[in-house]
C-alpha positions in Angstrom: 0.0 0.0 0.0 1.7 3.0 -1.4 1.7 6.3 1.4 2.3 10.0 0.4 4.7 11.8 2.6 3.3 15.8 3.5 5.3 18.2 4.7 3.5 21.5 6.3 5.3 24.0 7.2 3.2 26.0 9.8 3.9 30.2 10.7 3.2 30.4 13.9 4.8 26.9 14.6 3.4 25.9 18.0 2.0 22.8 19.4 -1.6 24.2 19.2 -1.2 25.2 15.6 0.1 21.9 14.3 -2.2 20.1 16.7 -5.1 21.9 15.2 -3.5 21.1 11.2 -3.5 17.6 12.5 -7.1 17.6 13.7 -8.1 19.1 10.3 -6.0 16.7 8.1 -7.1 13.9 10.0 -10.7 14.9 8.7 -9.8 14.3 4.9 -7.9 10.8 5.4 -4.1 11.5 7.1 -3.7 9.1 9.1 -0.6 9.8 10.8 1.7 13.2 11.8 5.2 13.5 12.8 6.5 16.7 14.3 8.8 18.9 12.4 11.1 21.6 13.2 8.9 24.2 11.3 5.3 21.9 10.8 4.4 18.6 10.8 4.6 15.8 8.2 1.3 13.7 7.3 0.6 10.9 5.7 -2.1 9.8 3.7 -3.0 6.5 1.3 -2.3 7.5 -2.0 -5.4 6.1 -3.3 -6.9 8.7 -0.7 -5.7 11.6 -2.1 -7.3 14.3 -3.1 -5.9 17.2 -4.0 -9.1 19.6 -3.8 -9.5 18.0 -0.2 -6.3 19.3 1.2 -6.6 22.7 -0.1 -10.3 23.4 1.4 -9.1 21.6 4.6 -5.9 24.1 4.5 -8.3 27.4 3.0 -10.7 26.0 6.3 -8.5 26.1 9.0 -9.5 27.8 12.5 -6.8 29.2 13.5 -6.2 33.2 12.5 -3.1 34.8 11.3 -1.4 31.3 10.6 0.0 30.9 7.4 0.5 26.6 5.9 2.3 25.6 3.5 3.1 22.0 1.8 4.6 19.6 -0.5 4.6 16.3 -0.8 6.3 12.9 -2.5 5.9 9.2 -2.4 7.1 8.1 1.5 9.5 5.5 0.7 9.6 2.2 2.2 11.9 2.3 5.1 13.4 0.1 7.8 10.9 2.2 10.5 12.6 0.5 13.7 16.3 2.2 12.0 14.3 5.6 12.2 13.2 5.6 15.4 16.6 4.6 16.8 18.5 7.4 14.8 15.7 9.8 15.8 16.1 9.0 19.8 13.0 7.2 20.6 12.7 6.6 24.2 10.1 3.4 26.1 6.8 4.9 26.7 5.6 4.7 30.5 2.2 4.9 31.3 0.8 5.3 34.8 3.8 3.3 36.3 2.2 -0.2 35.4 2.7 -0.1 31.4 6.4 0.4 29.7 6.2 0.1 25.8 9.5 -0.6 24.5 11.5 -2.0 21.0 14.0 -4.7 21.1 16.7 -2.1 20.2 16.2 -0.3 24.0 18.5 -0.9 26.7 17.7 -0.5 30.5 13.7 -0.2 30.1 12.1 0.4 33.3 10.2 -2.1 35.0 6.5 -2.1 35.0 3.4 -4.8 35.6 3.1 -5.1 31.7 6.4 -4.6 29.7 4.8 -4.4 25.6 7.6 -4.9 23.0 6.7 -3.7 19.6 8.8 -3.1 16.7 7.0 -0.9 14.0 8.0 -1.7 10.3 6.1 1.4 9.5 5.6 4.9 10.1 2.6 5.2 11.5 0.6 3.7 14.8 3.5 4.5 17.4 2.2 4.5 20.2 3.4 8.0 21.8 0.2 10.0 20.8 -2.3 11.1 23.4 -5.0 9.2 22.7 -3.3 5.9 23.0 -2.2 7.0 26.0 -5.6 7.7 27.5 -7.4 4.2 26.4 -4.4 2.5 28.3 -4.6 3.9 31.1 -8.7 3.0 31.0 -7.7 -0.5 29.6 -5.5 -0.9 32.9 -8.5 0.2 35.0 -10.7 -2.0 33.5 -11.7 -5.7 34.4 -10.9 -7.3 31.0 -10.5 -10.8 32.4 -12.4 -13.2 30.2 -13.9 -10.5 27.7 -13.6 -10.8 24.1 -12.1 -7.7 22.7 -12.2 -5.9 19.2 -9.5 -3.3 19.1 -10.4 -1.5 15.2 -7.7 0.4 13.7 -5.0 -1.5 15.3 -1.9 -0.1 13.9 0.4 -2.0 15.9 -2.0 -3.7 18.0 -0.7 -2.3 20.9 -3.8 -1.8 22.4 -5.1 -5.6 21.9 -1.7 -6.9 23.2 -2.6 -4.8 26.3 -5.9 -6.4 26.5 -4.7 -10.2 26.2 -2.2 -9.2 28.7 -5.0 -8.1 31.1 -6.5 -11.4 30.9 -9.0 -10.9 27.5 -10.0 -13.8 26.6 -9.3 -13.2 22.9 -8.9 -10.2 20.9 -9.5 -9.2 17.2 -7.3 -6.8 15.4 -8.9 -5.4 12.6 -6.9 -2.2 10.3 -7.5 -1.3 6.7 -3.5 -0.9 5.7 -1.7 -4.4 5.5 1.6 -3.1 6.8 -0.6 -2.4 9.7 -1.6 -6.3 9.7 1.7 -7.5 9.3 3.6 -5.4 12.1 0.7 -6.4 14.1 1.5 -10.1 13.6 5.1 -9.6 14.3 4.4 -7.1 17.8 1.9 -10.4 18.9 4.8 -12.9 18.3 7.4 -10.5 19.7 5.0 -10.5 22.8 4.2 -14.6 23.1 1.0 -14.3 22.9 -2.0 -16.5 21.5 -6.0 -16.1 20.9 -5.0 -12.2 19.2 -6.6 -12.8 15.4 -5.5 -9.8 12.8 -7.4 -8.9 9.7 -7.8 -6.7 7.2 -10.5 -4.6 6.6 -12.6 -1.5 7.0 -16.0 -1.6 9.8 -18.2 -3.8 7.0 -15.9 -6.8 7.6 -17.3 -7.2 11.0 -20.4 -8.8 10.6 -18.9 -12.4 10.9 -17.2 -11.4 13.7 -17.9 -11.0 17.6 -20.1 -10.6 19.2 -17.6 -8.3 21.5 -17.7 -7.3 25.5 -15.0 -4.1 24.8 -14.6 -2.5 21.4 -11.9 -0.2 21.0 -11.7 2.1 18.2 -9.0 4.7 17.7 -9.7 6.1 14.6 -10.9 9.9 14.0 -14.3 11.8 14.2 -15.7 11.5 10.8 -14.9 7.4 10.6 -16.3 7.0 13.9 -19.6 8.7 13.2 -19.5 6.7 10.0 -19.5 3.3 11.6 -20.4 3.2 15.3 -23.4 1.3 14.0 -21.1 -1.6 12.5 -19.6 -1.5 16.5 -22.7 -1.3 18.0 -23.9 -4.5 15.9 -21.4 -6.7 17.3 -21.6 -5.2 20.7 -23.3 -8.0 24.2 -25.4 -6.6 26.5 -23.5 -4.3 29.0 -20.7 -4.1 26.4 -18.5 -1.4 26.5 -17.0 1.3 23.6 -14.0 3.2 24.0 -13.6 5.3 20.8 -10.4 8.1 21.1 -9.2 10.1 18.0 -10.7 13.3 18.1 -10.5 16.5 20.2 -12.9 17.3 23.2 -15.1 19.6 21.1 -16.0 16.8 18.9 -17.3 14.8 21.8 -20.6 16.1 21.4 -21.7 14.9 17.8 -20.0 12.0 19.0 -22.1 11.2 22.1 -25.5 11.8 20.1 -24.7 9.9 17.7 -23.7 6.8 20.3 -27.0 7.6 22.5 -29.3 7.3 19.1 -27.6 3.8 18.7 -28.5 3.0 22.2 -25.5 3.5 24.1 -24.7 5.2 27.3 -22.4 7.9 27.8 -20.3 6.7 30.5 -17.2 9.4 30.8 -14.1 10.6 28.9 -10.6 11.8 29.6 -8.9 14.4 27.9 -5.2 15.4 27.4 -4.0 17.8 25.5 -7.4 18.6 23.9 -7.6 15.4 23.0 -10.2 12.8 24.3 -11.5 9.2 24.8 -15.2 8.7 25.3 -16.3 5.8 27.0 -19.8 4.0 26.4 -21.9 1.1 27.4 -24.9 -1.2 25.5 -27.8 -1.2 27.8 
């Protein structure tokens, strides 16, 4: 699957200004953003690009007085785990129980659940916000014995969490094959069994399930788009954690969840952004 490398170069460059560029990009298919000296880069499926897209989504921005510029080219394959170890990635700790490491790191801190994960890919790191925020709900919540769907699995870090918490199986679902194959690699890397990965977009989920925890970190519009396809394979009393988007999206969020029957059951927010948490009646 081919990628198209962006680079925006943002005047002001500030976190809130290239937070808000990713926010807006995210909207027309980026999937992932890497901080730049003077922007970001995004990228984006090729076969999802559109041209007239970015340039309303760039004319549309929010933000006042801030001037964007781009360019982009083909993002080349690379060796990912190379790049993150020339460009000083350190282990991710979350809330003193969760380290997230690759096999390239030395004296990793200790922690109740150590996740290795070497990325082949440029995108599903792991250091964002909003992965952040569904581990720390995943390790305050009783998982043991649940089957789990984590959609838009990247690298899967979130259902290797899961099985590590005692799921009783988890399905890893992503639309980008290098997604599917680093997943399979991160699982193995991790010994673990009863974690199935597929490819595929919501519609592939209708032979699948039923699920007691869905997790889907994704972005506003594809959330609104198929929170039906979740809530079709959800049990009784199941729960939703969707992350992704920024706190003023949780409204159109929430009312679309509570016409599907769910119930609005809190959120946390860093940084503007925000996971949502829901429940089937």
């Amino acid at each position: 699957m081919k990628y198209l490398e962006f680079i925006f170069h943002t005047n002001p460059c500030n976190e809130t200004v290239n937070d808000v560029l990713s926010a807006v990009l995210a909207d027309v298919g980026f999937e992932s953003f890497v901080e730049q000296p003077d922007g970001i880069a995004a990228y984006i499926q090729a076969d999802l690009y559109h041209k007239e897209d970015v340039q309303q989504a760039i004319a549309a921005y929010p933000l006042p007085h801030t001037d964007i510029t781009y360019s982009y080219t083909e993002a080349e394959d690379k060796d990912w785990n190379e790049e993150w170890e020339k460009n000083f990635f350190q282990p991710i700790v979350i809330g003193d129980r969760c380290v997230i490491h690759s096999t390239f790191h030395h004296d990793v801190p200790q922690a109740e659940y150590d996740i290795v994960i070497n990325p082949q890919m440029a995108f599903g790191t792991g250091h964002h916000e909003t992965t952040s925020l569904i581990i720390g709900e995943l390790l305050n919540t009783d998982l043991q014995g649940k089957n789990v769907l984590d959609m838009g699995c990247g690298t899967s870090i979130l259902a290797i969490l899961a099985r590590m918490r005692g799921a009783k199986s988890c399905t890893a679902v992503d639309i980008d094959d290098w997604c599917v194959r680093n997943s399979q690699e991160n699982i193995a890397l991790n010994h673990l069994d009863n974690i199935e990965v597929y490819q595929g977009d919501a519609s592939s989920l209708a032979e699948k399930g039923p699920f007691d925890v869905i997790i889907a970190n994704i972005n506003r519009n594809i959330l609104l788009q198929d929170m039906r396809h979740y809530v079709a394979r959800m049990t009784a009393g199941a729960m939703l954690l969707i992350s992704g988007f920024y706190t003023e999206d949780i409204p159109a969020l929430r009312a679309e969840a509570e016409r599907l029957g769910l119930q609005y059951d809190g959120q946390q927010e860093k940084n503007r952004w925000a996971t949502v948490k829901f429940i089937l009646a």
